[in-house]
C-alpha positions in Angstrom: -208.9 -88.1 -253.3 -205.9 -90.1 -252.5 -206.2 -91.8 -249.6 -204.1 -92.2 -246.6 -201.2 -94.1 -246.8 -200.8 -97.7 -246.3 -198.0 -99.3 -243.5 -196.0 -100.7 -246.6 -196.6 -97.4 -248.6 -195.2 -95.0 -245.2 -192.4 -97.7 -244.6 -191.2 -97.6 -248.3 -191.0 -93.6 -248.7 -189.2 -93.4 -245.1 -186.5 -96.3 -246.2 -185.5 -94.2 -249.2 -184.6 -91.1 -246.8 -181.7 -90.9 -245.3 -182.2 -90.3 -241.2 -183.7 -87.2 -240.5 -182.0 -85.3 -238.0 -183.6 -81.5 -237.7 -184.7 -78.9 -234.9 -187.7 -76.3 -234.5 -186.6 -73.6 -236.3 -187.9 -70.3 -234.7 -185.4 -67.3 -236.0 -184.2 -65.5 -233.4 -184.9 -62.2 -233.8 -188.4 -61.8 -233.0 -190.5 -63.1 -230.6 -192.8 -64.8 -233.1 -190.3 -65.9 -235.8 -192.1 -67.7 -238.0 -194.5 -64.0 -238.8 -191.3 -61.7 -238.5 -189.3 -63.6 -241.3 -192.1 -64.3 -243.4 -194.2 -60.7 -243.5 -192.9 -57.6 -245.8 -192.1 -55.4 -242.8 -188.2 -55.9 -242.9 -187.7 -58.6 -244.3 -184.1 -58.6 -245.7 -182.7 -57.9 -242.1 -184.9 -60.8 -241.4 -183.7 -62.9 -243.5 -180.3 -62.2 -243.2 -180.1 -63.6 -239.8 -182.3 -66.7 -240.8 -179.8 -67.2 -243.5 -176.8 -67.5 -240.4 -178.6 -69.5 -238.3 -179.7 -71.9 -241.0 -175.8 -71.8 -242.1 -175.1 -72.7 -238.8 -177.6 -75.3 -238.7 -175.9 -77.3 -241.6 -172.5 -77.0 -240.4 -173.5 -79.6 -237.6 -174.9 -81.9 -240.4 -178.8 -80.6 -239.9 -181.2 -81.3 -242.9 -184.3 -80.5 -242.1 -186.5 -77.4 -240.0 -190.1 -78.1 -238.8 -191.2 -74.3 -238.8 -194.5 -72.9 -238.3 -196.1 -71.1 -241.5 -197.9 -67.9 -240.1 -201.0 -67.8 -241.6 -201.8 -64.0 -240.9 -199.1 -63.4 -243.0 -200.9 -65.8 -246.1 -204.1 -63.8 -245.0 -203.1 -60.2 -245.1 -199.8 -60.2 -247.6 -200.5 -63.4 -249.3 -197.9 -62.0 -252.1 -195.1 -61.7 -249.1 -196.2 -64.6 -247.3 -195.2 -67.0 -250.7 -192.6 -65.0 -252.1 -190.5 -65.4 -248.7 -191.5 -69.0 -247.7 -190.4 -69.9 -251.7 -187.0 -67.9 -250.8 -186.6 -69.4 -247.6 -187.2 -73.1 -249.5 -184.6 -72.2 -251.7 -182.3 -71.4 -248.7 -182.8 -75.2 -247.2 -182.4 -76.7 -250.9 -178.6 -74.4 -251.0 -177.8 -76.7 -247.9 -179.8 -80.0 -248.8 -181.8 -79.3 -245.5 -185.8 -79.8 -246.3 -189.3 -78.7 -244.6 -191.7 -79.8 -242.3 -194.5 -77.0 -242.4 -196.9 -76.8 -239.1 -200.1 -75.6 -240.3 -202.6 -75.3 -237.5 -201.7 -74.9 -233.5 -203.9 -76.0 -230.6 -201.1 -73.8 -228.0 -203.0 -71.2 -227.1 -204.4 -68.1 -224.6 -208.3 -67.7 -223.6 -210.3 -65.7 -225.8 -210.0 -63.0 -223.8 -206.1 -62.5 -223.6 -206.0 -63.7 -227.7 -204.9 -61.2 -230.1 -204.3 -61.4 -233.7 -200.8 -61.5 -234.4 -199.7 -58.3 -235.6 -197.5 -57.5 -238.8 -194.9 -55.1 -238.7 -192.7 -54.4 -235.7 -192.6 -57.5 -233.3 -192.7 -56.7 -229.5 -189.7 -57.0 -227.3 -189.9 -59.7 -225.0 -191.2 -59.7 -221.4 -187.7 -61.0 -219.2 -187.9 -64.1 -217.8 -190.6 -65.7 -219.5 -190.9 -68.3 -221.8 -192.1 -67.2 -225.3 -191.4 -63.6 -223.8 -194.5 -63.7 -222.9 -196.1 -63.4 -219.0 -199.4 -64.8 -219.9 -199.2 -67.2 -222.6 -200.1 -70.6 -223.6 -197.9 -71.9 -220.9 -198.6 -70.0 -218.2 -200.2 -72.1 -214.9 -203.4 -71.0 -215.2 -203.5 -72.8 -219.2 -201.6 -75.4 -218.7 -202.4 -76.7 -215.1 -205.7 -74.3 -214.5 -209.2 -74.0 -216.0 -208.6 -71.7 -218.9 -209.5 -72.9 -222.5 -207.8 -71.6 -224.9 -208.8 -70.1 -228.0 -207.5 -70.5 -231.6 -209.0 -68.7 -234.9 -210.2 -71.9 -236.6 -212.9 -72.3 -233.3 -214.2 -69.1 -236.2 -216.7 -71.4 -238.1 -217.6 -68.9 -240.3 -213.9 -68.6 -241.6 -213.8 -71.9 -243.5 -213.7 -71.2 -246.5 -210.7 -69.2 -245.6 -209.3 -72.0 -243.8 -209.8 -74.2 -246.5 -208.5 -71.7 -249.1 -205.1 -71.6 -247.2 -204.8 -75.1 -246.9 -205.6 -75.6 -250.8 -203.5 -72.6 -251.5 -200.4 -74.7 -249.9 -200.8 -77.7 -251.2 -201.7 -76.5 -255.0 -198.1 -75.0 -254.7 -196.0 -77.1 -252.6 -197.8 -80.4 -253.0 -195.5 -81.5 -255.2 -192.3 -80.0 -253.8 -189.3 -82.3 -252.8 -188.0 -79.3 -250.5 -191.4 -80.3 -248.2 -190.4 -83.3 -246.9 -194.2 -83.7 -244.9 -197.3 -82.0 -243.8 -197.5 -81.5 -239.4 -201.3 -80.8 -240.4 -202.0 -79.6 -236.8 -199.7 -79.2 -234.0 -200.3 -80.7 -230.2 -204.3 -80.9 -231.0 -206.4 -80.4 -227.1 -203.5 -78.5 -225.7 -204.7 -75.4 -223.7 -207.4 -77.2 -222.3 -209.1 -77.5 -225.6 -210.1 -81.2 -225.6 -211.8 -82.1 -229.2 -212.9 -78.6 -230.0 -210.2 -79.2 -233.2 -210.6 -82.3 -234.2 -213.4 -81.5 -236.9 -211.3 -78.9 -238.4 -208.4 -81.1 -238.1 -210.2 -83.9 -239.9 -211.4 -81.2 -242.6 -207.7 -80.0 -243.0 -205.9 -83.5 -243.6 -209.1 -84.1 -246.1 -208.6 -80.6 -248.2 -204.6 -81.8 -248.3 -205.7 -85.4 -249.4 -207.8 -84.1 -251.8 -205.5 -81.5 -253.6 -203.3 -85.0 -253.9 -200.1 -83.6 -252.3 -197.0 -86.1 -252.3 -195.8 -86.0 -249.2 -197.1 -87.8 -245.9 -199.4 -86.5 -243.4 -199.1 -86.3 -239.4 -200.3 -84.6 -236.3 -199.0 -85.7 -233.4 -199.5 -87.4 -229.6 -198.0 -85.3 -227.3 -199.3 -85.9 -223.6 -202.6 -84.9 -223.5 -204.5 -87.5 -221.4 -202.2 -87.2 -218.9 -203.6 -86.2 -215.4 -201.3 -83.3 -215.2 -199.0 -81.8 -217.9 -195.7 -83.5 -215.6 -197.0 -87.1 -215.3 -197.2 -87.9 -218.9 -193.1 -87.5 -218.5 -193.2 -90.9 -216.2 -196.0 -93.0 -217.6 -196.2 -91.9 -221.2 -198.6 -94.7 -222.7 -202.3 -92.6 -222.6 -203.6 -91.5 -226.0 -206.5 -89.5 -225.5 -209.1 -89.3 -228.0 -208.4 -86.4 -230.4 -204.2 -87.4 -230.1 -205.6 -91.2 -231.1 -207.6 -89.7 -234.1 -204.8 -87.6 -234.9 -202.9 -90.7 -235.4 -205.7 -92.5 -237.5 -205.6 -89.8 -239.4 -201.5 -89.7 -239.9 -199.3 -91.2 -243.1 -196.8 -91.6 -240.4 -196.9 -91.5 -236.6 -195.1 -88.4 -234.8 -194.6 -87.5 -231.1 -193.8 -84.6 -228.7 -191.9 -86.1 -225.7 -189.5 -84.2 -223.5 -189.1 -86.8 -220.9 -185.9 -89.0 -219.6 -184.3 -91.5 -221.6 -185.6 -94.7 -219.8 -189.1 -93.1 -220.2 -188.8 -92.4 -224.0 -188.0 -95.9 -224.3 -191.3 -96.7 -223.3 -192.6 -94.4 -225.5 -191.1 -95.8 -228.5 -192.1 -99.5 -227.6 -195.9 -98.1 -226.5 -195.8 -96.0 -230.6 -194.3 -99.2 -232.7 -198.2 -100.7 -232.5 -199.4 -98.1 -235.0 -196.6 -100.2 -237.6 -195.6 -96.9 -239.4 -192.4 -94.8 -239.2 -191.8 -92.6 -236.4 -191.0 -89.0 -236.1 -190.3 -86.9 -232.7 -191.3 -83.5 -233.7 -190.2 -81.7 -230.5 -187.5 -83.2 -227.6 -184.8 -81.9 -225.7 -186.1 -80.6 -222.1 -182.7 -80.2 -219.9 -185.0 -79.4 -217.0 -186.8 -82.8 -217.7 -183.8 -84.6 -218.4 -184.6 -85.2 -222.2 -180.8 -84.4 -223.2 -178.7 -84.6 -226.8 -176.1 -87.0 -225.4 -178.7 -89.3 -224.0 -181.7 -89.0 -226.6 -180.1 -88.2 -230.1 -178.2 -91.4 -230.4 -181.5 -93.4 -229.4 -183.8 -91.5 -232.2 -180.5 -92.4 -234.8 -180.5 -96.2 -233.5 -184.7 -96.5 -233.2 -184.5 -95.1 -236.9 -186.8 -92.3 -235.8 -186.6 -88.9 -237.6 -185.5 -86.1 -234.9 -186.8 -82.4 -234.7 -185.2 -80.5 -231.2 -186.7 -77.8 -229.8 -185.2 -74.4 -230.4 -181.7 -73.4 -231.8 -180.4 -69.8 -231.3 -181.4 -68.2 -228.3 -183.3 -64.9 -229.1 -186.2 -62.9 -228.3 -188.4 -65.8 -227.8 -186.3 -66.5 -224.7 -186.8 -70.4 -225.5 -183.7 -70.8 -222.6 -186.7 -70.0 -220.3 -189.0 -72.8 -218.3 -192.4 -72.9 -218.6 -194.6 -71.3 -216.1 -196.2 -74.2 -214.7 -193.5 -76.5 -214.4 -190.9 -74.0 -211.9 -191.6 -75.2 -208.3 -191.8 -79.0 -209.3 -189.7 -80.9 -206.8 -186.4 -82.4 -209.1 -186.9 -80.2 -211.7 -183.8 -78.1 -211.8 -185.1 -75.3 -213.9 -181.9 -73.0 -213.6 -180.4 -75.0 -216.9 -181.9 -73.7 -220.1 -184.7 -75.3 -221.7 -184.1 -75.4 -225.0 -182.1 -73.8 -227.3 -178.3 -75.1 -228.5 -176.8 -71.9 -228.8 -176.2 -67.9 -227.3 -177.5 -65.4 -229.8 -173.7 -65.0 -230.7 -173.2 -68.7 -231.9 -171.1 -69.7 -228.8 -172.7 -73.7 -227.8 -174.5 -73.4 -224.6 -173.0 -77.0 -224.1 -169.9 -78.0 -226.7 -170.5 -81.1 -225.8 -173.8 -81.6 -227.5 -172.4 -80.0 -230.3 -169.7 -82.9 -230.5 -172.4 -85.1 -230.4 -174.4 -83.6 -233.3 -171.4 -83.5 -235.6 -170.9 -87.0 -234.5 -174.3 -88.7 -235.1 -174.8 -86.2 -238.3 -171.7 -87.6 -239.6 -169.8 -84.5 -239.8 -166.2 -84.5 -240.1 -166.0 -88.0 -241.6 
């Protein structure tokens, strides 16, 4: 089993990459993406409009997507599932844009709202919510209530499933330069969850490690320990217990952090003791006043690899703020959350455009 990567060893593979600057790609024409453009059920429309926005993305000098693989996609169609991830692989490589693949999600609804993602035709979108959803993993009473959410690895009986999928990945994309690393769980203890993950997260980086994939490892700290959702944006320096594993567990050290720019500074300085290269898998947060202009230029000069939320406004009505944040004093959630552009291409704001093509070195 290879073994988790040394400072030196993480340090070395980062130096040789040139700086990562990428968003959350979620396609917008379904309200869960990720399932829509990977399943059967019409695909080629699908794809079609992936194929745009990923055009799109590497006219501004993009080159990499962290998107989340849908696993009841590999469960049900596991022909589709690989056939269209493979195609939409070879879609990055035509633009010299690479992968970051999210495998497991802590964001999540109580077992008693949860339903299994279903193939076929997506729903339309509730208005006015984000996610298009009224009573989702952000909604108050998840994110600021006493709801636990509930995610289909809490199944202990599925393991061998689990541990089938994660093989099945990393026999065939282990070795694949289009992957450029592994986001082995995302946000582990959101939705109230605490440590109910962390054993299956600790089983999932050890099935990757053992089927000896190339590429690094992570799972993020994104806020957890905070006393409310809000205050980890001014006083982001707790690392709970599952977010500190996660990082003992990590090749290199990534970081959800949506907050201002004097506050990601403090971050940044608060991350640097871990000694390994830095990633911020999701930022931008207009509401929060985590901005393009402000933040992009200090990921590029911090040398940390960059991963914004969103990118064409769709059904998933990223634009939207969360539930549990509208009401909070200063928070000015009339501007759009995330998201860069209208579903017709026009820039919400040109001016973070310029400052894309800018800092991507577009135009030189």
């Amino acid at each position: 089993m290879r073994p988790r990567w040394t400072p030196d060893e993480a340090r070395r593979w980062y130096e040789d990459k040139q700086w990562i600057s990428g968003f959350n790609f979620i396609p917008s024409g379904a309200i869960d993406g990720p399932l829509w453009l990977i399943q059967s059920y019409d695909h080629d429309a699908a794809y079609r409009d992936a194929a745009r926005e990923i055009a799109l993305a590497a006219s501004l000098g993009l080159n990499s997507i962290r998107f989340y693989l849908p696993f009841e996609v590999w469960r049900y169609e596991r022909d589709a599932f690989f056939a269209n991830l493979d195609q939409l692989l070879d879609l990055l490589e035509l633009h010299g844009m690479t992968m970051m693949p999210v495998i497991f999600n802590d964001c999540s609804v109580p077992r008693d709202r949860w339903r299994e993602p279903a193939l076929g035709p997506q729903p339309e979108p509730v208005p006015g919510y984000f996610a298009g959803d009224a009573e989702g993993a952000f909604s108050d009473d998840v994110q600021s209530g006493d709801a636990v959410g509930y995610v289909i690895t809490d199944e202990a009986d599925l393991e061998p499933l689990f541990a089938e999928y994660v093989t099945s990945l990393a026999t065939r994309y282990g070795q694949d330069e289009r992957v450029l690393l592994w986001n082995v769980w995302n946000e582990v203890g959101n939705s109230q969850r605490g440590d109910r993950s962390v054993g299956m997260m600790e089983k999932t980086f050890e099935w990757l490690r053992a089927a000896d994939v190339e590429q690094p490892l992570t799972a993020e700290v994104w806020g957890g320990g905070a006393t409310s959702p809000f205050s980890w944006m001014n006083d982001p320096v707790t690392i709970p217990g599952p977010e500190l594993r996660a990082v003992e567990l990590s090749d290199v050290v990534s970081f959800h952090y949506y907050g201002d720019y004097t506050h990601a500074r403090q971050l940044i300085a608060t991350l640097r003791q871990f000694d390994r290269p830095l990633f911020n898998t999701e930022w931008m947060h207009r509401p929060y006043g985590s901005i393009i202009q402000t933040h992009l230029p200090l990921w590029k000069r911090e040398e940390i690899g960059s991963y914004f939320f969103g990118f064409v406004n769709g059904k998933c009505q990223l634009h939207e703020a969360w539930d549990f944040i509208k009401g909070i004093d200063g928070v000015d959630t009339r501007l759009w959350m995330h998201d860069i552009f209208h579903d017709d291409f026009t820039p919400y704001d040109p001016e973070e455009i310029a400052v894309l093509k800018e800092l991507n070195g577009v135009g030189r």
